[in-house]
N, C-alpha and C positions, 0 to 999 in steps of 0.2 A: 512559483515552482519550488519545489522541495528536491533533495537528494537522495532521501531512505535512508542516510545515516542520522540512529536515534540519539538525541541529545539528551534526553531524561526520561524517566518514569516517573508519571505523576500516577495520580491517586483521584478516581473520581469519589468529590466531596456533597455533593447532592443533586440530586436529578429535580427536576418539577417539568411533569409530563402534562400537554397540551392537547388539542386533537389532532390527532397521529403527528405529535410533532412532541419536542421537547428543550428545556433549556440546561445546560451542563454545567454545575461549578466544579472546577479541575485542578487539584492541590498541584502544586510544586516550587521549587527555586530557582533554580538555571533558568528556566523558561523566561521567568517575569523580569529579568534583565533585558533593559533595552525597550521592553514592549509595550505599544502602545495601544487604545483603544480603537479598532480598524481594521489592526495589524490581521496576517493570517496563519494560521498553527495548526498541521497536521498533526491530527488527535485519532491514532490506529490508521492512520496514511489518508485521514477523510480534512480537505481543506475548509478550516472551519472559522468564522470570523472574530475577535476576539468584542465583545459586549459590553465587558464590563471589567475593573482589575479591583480585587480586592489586594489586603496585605501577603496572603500564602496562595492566594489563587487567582483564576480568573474563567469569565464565563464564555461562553457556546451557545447561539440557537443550533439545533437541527431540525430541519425544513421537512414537512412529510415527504418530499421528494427524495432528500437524504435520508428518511428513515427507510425508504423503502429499497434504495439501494446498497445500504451497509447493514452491518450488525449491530447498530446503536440500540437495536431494541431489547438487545438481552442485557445490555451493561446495566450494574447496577452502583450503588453505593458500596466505595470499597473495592474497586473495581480495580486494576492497575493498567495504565493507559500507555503507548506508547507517543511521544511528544518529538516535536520538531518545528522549529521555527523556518519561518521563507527565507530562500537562496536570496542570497546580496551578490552585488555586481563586485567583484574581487574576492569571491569563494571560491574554495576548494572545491570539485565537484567530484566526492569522495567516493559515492553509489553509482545514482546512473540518473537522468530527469526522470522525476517522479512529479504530477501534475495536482495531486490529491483526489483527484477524480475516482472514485472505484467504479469499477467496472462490474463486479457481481461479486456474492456472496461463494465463498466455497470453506469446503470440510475439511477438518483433518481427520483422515484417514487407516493413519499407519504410523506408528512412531516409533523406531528402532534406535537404540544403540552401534555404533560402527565406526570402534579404534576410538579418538579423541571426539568423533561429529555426532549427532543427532541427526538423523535422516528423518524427514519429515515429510508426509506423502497427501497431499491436496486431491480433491474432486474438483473437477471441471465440468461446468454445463457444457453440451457440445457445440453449442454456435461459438464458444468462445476458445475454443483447442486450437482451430487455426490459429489464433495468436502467441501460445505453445512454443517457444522453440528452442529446442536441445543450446546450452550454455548459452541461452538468453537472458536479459536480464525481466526480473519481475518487481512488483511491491507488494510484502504480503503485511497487514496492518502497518504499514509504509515502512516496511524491513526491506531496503534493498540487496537482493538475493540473486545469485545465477541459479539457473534450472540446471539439473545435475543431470535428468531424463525425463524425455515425454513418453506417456504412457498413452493406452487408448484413451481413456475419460479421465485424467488426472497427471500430473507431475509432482516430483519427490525433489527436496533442495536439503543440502546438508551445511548444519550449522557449526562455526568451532565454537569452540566454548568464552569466547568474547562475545559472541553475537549472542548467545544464549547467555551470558551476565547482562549486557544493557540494554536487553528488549524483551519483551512478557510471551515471546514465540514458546521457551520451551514448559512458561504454566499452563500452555493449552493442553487439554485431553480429548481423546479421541470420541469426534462428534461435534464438538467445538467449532464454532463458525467461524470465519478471518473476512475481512476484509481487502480483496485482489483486485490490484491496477495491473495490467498487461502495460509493457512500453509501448509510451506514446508514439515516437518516430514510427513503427507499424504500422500502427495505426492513420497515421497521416500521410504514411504510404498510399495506404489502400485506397482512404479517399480519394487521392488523388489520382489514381489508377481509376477507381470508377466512374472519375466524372471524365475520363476523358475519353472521347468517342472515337479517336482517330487510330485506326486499325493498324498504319504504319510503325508503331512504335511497339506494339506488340510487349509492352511490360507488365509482367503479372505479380506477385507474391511470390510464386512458383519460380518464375526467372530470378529475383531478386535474391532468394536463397539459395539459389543454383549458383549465382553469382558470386556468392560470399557473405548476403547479410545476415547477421547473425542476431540481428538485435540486442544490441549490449554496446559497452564504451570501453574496448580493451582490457576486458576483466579475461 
């Protein structure tokens, strides 16, 4: 498990592309403290297993499964990656659980100026907007973020100007694919709602935000 707060910007240092798959070598410093061959390191919020350590880096497979659920296929050499190392049992849980898992590819949109923040406006495919919820928490290339507003087919999140120094959110340009995890806790909600057949308890998504869930950890 990850939090969404970035610990570094690395630097991807070379690609070697497979069939639909590929292996990453990923400059940085802060990272390769502590880190073992095993280990796992959220690279643009995607949990990825660490292969190999050199001296200034260390490597990544991704699997054609991961290729086909992130945007690994446009990064190139030179690339600036967003980094994080896995939550330890006596962390700070500074974001929100972030799992590394992406959930789908989405755009940016819309990029505005407004007072000190960066608004920054995403596409959402529609099976995944129910998971959408007004000052919920999100991962966008594992930048943990509230949603500032749901839109019909997208939400807008606004950056201060920390969060746009230690994370590559605001060199994207519009058009620009991100890599997006919805919270998980909703998501394990729902399962759980739908495997269960007993019509007494009568909980839905719908109740549970009627109720107060907001999807987020007191932000």
């Amino acid at each position: 498990m990850f939090t969404g707060i970035i610990e570094e910007i690395g630097v991807l240092k070379e690609r070697r592309d497979g069939s639909h798959s590929c292996t990453l070598t990923v400059r940085c410093e802060k990272i390769l403290e502590g880190t073992k061959i095993g280990d796992s390191i959220a690279v643009n919020g995607t949990c990825l297993t660490v292969t190999k350590l050199n001296a200034d880096s260390f490597d990544v497979d991704v699997t054609p499964e991961t290729m086909r659920r992130t945007a690994f296929s446009i990064v190139r050499v030179g690339s600036k990656l967003n980094l994080e190392r896995a939550l330890r049992i006596g962390d700070r849980l500074g974001g929100h659980l972030v799992s590394g898992h992406v959930d789908f590819v989405g755009k940016l949109i819309k990029k505005e100026q407004e007072g000190n923040a960066v608004n920054l406006t995403f596409s959402v495919p529609e099976q995944w907007m129910k998971y959408i919820l007004a000052k919920g928490s999100i991962a966008i290339d594992g930048v943990s973020l509230t949603i500032a507003k749901k839109q019909s087919n997208s939400f807008f999140v606004s950056l201060i100007p920390h969060t746009g120094e230690m994370t590559i959110l605001l060199l994207k340009q519009i058009g620009d694919p991100v890599n997006i995890e919805c919270d998980c806790i909703g998501k394990y909600i729902e399962q759980l709602i739908g495997h269960n057949t007993s019509s007494s308890i009568g909980v839905t998504m719908d109740t549970l935000i009627a109720g107060g869930y907001k999807g987020h950890y007191g932000k």
